[in-house]
N, CA, C and O atoms as CSV, one atom per row, in Angstrom:
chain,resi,resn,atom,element,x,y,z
A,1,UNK,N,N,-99.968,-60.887,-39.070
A,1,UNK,CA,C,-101.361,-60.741,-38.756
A,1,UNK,C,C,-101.725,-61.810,-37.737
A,1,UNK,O,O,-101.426,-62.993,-37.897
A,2,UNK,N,N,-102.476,-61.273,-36.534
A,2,UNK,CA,C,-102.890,-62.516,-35.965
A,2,UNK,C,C,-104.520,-62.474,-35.650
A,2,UNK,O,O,-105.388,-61.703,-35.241
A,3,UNK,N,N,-104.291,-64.196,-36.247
A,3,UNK,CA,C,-105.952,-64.627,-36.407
A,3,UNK,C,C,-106.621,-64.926,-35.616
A,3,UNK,O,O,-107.815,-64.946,-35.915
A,4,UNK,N,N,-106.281,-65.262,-34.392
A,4,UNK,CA,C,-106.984,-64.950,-33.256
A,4,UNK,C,C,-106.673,-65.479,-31.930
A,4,UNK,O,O,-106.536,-66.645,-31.559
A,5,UNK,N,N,-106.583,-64.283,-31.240
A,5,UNK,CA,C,-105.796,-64.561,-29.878
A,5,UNK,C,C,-106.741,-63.858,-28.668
A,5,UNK,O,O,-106.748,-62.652,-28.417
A,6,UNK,N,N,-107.668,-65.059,-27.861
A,6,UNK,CA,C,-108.446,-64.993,-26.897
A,6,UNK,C,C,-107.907,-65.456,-25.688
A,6,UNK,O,O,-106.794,-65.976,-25.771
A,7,UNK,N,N,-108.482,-65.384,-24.484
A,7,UNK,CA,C,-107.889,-65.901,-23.233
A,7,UNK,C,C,-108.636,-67.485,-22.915
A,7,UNK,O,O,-108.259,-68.409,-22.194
A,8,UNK,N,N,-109.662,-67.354,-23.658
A,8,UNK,CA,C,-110.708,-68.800,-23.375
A,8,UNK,C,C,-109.762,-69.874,-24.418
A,8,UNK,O,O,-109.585,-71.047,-24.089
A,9,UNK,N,N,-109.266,-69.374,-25.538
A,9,UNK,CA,C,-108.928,-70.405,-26.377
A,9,UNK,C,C,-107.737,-70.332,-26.177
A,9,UNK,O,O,-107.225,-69.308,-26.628
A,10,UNK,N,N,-106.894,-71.211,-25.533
A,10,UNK,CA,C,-105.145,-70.648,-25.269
A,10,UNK,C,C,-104.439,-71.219,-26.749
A,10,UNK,O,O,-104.195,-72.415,-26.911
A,11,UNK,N,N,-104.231,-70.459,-27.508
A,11,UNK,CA,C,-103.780,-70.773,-28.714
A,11,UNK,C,C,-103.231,-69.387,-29.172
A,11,UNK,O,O,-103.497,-68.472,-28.394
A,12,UNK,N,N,-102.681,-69.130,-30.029
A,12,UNK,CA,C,-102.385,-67.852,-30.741
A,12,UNK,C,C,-101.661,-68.058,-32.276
A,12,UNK,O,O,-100.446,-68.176,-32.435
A,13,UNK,N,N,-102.363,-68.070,-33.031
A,13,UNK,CA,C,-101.896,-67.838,-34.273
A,13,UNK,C,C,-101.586,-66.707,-35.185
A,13,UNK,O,O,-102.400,-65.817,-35.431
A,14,UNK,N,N,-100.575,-66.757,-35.601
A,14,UNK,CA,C,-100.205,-65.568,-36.374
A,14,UNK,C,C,-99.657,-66.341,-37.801
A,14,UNK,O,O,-99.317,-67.512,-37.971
A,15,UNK,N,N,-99.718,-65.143,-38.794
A,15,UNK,CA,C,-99.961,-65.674,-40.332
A,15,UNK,C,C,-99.185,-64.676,-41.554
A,15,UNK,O,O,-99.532,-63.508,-41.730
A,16,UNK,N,N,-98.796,-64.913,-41.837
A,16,UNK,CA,C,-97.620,-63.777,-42.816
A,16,UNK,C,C,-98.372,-64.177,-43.879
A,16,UNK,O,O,-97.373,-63.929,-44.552
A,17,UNK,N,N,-99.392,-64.664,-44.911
A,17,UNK,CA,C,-99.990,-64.498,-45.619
A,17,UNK,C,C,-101.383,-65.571,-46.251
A,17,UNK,O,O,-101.284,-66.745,-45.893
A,18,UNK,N,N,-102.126,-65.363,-46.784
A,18,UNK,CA,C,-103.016,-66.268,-47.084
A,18,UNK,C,C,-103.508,-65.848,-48.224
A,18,UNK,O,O,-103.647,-64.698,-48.642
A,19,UNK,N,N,-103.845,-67.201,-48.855
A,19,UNK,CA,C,-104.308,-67.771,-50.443
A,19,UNK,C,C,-105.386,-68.476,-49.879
A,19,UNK,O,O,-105.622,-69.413,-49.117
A,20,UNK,N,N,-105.832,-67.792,-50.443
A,20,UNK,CA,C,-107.491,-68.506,-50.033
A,20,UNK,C,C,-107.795,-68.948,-49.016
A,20,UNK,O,O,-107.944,-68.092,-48.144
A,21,UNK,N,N,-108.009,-70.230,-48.640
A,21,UNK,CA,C,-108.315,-70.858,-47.559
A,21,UNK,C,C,-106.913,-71.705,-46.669
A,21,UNK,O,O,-106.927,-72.260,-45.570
A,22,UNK,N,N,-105.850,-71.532,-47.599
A,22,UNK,CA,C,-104.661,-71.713,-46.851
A,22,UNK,C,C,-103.553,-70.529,-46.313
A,22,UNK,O,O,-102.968,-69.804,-47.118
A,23,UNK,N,N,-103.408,-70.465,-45.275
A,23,UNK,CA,C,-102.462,-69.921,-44.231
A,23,UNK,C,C,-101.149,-70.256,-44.745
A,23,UNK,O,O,-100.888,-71.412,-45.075
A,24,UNK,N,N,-100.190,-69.178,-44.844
A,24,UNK,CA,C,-98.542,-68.994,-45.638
A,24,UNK,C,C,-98.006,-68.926,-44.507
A,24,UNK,O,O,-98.544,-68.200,-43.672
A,25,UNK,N,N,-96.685,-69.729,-44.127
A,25,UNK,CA,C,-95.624,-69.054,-43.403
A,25,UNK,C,C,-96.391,-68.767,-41.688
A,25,UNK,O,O,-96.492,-67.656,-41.167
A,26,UNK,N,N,-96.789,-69.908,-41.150
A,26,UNK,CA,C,-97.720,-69.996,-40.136
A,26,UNK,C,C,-97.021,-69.995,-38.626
A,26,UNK,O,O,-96.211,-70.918,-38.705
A,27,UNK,N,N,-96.924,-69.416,-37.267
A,27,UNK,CA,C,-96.649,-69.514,-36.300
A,27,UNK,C,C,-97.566,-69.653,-35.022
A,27,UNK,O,O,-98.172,-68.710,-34.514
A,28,UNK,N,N,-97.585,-70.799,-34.625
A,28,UNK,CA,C,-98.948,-71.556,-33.883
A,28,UNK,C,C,-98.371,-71.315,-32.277
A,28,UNK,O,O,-97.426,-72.084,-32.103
A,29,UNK,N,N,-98.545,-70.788,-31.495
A,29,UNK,CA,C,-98.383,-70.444,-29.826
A,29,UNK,C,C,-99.507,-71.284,-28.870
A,29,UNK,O,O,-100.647,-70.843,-28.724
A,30,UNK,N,N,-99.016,-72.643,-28.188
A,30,UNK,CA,C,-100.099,-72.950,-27.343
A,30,UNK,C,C,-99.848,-72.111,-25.616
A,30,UNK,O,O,-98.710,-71.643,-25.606
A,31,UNK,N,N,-100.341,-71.925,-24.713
A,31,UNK,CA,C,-100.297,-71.202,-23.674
A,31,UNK,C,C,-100.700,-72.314,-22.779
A,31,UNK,O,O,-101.705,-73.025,-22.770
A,32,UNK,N,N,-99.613,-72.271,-22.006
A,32,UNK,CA,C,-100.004,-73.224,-20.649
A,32,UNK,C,C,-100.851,-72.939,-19.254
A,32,UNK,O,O,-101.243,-71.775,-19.335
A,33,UNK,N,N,-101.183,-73.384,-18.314
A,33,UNK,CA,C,-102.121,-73.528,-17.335
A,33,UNK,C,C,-101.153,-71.990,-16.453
A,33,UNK,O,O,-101.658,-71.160,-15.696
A,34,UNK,N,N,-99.878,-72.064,-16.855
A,34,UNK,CA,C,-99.084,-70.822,-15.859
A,34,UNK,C,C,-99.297,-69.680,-17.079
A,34,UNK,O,O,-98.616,-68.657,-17.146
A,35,UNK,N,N,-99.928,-69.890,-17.645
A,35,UNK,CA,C,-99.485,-68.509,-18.465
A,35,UNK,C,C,-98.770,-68.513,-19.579
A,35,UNK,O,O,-99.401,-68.223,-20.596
A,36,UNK,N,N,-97.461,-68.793,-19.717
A,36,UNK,CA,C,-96.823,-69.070,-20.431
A,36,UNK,C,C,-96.736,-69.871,-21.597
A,36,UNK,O,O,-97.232,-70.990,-21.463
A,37,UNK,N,N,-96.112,-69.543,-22.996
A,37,UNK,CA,C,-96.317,-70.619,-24.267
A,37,UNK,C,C,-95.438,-71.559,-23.770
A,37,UNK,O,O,-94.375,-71.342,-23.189
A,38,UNK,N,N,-96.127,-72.980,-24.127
A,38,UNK,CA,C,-95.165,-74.111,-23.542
A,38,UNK,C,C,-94.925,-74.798,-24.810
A,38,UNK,O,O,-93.909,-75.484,-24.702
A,39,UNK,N,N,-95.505,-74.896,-26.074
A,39,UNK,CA,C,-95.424,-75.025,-27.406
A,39,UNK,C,C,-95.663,-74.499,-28.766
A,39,UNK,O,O,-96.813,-74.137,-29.014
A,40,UNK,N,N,-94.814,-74.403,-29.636
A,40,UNK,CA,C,-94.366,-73.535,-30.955
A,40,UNK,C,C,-94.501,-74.676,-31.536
A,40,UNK,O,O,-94.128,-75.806,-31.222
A,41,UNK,N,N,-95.299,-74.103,-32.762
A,41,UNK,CA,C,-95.356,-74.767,-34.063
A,41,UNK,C,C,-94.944,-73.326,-35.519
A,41,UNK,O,O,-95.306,-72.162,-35.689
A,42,UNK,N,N,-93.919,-74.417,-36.355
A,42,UNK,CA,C,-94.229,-73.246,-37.226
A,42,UNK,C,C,-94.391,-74.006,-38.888
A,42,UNK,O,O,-93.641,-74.769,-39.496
A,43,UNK,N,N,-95.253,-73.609,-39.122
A,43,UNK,CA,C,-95.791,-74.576,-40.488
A,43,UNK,C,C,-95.436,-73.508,-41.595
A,43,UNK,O,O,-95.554,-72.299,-41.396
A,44,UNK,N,N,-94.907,-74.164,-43.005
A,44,UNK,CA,C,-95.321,-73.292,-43.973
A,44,UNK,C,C,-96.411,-73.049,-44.656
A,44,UNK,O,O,-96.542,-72.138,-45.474
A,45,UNK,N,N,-97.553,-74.171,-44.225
A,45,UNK,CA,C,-98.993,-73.980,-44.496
A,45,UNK,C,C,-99.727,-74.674,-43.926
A,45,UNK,O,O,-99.485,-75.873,-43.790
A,46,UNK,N,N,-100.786,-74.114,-43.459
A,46,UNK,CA,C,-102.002,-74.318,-42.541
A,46,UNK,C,C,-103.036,-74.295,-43.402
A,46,UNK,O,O,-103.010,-73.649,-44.450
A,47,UNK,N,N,-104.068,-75.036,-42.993
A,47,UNK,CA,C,-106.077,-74.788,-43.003
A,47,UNK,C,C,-106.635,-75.010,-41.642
A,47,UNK,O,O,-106.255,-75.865,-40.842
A,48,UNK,N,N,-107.489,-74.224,-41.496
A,48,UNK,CA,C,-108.212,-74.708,-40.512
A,48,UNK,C,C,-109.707,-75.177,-41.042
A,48,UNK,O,O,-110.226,-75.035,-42.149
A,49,UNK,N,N,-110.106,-75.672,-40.063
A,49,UNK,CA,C,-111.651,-76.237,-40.377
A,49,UNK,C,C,-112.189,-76.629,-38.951
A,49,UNK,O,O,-111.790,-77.339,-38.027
A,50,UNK,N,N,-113.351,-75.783,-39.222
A,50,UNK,CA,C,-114.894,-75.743,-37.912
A,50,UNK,C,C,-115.247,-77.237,-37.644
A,50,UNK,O,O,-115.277,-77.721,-38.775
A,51,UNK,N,N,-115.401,-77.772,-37.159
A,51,UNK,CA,C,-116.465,-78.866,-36.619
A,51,UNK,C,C,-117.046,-78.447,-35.634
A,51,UNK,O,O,-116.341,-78.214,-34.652
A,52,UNK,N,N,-118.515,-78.200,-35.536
A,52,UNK,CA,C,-118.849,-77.490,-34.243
A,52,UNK,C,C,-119.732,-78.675,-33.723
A,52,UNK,O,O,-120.357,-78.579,-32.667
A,53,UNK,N,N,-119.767,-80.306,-34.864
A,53,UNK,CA,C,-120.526,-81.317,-34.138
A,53,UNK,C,C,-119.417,-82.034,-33.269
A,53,UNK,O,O,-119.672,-83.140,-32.791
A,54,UNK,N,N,-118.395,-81.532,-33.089
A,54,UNK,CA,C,-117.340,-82.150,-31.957
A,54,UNK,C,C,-116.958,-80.893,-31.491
A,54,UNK,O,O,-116.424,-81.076,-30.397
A,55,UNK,N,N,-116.966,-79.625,-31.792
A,55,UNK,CA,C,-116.907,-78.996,-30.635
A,55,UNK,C,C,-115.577,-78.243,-31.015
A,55,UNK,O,O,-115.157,-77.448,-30.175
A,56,UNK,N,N,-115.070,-78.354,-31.845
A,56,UNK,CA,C,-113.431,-78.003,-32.588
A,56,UNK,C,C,-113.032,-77.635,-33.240
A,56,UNK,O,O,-113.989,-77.545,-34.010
A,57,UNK,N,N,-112.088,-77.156,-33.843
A,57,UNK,CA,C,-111.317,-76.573,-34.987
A,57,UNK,C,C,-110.107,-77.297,-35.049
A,57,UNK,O,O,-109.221,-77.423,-34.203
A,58,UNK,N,N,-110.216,-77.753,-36.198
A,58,UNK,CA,C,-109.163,-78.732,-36.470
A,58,UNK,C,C,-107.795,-77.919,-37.343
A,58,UNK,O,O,-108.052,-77.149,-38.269
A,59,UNK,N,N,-106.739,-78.127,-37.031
A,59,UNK,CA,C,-105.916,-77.258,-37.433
A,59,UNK,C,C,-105.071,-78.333,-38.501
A,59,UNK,O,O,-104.673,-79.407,-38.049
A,60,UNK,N,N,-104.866,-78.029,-39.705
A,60,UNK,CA,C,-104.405,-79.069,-40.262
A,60,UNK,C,C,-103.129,-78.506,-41.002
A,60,UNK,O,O,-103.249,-77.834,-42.026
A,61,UNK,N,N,-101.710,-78.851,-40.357
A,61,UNK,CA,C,-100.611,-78.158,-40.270
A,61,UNK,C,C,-99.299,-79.430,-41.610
A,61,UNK,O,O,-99.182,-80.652,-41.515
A,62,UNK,N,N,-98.643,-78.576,-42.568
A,62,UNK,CA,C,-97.948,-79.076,-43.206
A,62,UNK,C,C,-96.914,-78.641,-43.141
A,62,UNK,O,O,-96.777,-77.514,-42.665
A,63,UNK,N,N,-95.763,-79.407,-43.614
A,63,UNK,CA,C,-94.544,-78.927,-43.155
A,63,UNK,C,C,-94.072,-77.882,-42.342
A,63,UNK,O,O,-93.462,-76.824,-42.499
A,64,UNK,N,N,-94.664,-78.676,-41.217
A,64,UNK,CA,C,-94.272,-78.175,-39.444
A,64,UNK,C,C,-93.337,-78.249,-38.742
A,64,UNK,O,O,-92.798,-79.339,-38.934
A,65,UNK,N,N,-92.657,-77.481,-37.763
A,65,UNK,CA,C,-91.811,-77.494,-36.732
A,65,UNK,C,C,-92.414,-77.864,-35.589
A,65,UNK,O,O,-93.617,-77.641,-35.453
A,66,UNK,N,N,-91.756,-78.420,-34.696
A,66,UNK,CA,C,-92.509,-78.434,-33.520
A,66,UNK,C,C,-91.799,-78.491,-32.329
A,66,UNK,O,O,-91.240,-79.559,-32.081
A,67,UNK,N,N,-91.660,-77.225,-31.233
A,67,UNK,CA,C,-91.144,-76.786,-30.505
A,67,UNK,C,C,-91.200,-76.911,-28.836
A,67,UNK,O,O,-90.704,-75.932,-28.278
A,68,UNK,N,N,-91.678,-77.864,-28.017
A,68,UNK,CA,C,-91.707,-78.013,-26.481
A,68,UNK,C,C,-90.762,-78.327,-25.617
A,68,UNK,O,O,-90.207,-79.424,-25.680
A,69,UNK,N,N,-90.415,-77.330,-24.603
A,69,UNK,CA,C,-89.242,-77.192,-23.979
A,69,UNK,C,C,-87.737,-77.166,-25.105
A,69,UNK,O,O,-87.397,-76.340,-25.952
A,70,UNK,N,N,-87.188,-78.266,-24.713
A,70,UNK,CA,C,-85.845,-78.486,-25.185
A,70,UNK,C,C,-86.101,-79.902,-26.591
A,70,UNK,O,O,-85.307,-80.694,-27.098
A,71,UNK,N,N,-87.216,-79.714,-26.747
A,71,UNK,CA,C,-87.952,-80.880,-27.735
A,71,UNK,C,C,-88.053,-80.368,-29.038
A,71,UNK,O,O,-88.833,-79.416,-29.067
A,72,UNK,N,N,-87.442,-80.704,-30.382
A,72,UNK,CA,C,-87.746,-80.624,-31.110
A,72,UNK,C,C,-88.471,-81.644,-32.564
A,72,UNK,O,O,-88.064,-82.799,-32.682
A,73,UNK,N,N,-89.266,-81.232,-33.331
A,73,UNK,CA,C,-89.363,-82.312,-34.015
A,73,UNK,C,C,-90.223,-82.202,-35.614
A,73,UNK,O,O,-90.331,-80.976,-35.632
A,74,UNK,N,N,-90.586,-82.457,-36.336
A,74,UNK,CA,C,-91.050,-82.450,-37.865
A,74,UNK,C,C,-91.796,-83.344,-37.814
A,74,UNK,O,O,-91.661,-84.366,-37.141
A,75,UNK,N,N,-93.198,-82.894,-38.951
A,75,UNK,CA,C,-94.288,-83.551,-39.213
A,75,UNK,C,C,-94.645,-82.812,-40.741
A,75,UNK,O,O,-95.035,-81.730,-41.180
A,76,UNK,N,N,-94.289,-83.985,-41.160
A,76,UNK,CA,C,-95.100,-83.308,-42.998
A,76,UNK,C,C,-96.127,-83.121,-42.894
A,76,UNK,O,O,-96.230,-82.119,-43.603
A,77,UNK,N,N,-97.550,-83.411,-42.348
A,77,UNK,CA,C,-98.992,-83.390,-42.516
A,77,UNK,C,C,-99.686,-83.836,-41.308
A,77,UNK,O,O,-99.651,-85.014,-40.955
A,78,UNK,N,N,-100.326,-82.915,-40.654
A,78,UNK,CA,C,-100.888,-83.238,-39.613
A,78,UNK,C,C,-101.926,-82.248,-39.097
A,78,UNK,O,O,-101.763,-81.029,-39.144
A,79,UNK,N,N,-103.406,-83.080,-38.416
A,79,UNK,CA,C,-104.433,-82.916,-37.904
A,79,UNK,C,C,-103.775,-82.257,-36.289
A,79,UNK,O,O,-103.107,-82.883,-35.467
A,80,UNK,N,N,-104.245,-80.782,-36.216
A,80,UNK,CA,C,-104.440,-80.876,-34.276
A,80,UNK,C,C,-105.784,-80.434,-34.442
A,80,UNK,O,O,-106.293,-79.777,-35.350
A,81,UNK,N,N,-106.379,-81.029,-33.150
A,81,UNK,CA,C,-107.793,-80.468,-33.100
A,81,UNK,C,C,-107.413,-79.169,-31.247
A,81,UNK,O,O,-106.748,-79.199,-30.211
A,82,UNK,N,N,-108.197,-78.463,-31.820
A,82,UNK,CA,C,-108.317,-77.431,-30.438
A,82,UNK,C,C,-109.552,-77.258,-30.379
A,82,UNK,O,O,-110.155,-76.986,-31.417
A,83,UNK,N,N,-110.123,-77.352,-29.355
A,83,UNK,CA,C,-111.403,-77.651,-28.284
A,83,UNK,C,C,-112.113,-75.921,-28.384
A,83,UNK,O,O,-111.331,-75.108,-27.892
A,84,UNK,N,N,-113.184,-75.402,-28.829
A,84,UNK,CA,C,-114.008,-74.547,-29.020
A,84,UNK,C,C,-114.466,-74.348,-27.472
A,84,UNK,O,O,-114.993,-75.290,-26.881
A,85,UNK,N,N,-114.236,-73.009,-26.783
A,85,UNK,CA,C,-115.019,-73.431,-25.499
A,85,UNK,C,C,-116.377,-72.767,-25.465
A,85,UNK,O,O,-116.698,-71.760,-26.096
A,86,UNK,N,N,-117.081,-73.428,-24.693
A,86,UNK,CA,C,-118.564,-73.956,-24.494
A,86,UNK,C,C,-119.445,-72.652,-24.432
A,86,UNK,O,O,-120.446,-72.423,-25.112
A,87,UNK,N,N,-118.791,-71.736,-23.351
A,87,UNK,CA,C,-119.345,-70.582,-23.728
A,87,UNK,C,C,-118.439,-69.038,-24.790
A,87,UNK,O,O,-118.206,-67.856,-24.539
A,88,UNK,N,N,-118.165,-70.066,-26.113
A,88,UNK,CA,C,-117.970,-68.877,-27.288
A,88,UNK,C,C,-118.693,-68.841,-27.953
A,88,UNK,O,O,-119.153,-69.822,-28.536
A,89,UNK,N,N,-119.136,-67.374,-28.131
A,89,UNK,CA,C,-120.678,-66.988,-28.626
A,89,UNK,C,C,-119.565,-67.041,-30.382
A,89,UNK,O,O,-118.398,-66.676,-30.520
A,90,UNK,N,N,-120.474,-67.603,-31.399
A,90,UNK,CA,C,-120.280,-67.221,-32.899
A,90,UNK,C,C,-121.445,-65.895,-33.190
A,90,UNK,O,O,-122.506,-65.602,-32.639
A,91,UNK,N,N,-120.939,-65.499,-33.931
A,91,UNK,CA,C,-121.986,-64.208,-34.759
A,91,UNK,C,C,-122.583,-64.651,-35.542
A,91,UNK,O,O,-122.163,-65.294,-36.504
A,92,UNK,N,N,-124.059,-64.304,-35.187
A,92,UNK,CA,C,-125.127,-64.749,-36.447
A,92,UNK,C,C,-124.944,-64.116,-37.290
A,92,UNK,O,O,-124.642,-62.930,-37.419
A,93,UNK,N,N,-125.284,-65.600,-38.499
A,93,UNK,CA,C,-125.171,-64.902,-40.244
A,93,UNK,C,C,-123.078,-65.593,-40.263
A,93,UNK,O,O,-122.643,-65.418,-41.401
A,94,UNK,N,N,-122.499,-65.927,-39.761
A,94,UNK,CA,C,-120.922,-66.206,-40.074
A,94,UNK,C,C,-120.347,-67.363,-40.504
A,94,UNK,O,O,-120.192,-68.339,-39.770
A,95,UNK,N,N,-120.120,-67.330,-41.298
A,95,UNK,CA,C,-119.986,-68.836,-42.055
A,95,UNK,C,C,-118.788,-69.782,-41.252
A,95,UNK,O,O,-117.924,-69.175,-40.619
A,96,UNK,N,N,-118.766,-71.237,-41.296
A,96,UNK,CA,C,-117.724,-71.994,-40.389
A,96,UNK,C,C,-116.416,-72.053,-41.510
A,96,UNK,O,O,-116.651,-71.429,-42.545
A,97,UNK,N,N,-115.525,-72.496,-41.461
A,97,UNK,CA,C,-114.745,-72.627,-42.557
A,97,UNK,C,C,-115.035,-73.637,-43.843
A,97,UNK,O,O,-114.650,-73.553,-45.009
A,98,UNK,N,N,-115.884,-74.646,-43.164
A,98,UNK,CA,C,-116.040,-75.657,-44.298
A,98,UNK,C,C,-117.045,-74.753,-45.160
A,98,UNK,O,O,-117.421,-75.015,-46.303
A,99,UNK,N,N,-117.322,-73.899,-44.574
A,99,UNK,CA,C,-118.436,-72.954,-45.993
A,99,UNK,C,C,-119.725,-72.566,-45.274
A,99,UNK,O,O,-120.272,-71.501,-45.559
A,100,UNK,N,N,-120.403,-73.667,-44.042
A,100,UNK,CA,C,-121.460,-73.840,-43.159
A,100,UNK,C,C,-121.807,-72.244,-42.165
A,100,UNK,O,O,-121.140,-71.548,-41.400
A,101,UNK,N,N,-123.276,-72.206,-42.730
A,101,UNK,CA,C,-123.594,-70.665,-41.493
A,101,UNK,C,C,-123.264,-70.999,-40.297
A,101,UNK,O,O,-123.627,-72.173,-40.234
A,102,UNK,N,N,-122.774,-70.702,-39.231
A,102,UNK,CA,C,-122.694,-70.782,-37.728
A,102,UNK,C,C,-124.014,-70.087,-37.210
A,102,UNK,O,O,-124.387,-68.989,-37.622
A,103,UNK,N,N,-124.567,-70.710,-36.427
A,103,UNK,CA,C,-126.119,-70.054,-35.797
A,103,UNK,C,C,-125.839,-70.106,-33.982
A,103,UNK,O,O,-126.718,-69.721,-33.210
């Protein structure tokens, strides 16, 4: 399943299952300035969470892979934040992840 793949947000996540508010078996795609994914992440569990007073979605990735160029590397627990852009409209009435309406 993928959770959301826009051209404004160069990110692409895809998700083989979810428990509640955590993401199973997670594959994270960043997209570079050419087009192309220039980094793979693959976590066995994810959360995300809204901050829309910084502007972000913080991706908070656990036992991760992490894939750039010929680079590899592991992170038990870790914060990425990805940048919300300025003109993405939210739908009124839609809650943020921390639970918060988005207006």
């Amino acid at each position: 399943m993928t959770v959301h793949q826009q051209s404004r947000i160069q990110l692409e996540i895809h998700v083989k299952n979810i428990q509640g508010r955590k993401l199973q078996d997670v594959i994270f795609k960043r997209r570079a300035a050419d087009g192309r994914f220039d980094v793979f992440a693959v976590a066995k569990e994810a959360e995300l969470r809204v901050e829309l007073a910084h502007n972000q979605i913080l991706v908070e990735m656990r036992q991760c892979q992490v894939l750039q160029g010929e680079n590899v590397g592991y992170v038990e627990s870790r914060n990425w934040p990805v940048e919300i852009p300025t003109d993405f409209k939210w739908h009124s009435g839609q809650e943020s992840a921390d639970g918060h309406d988005v207006e």
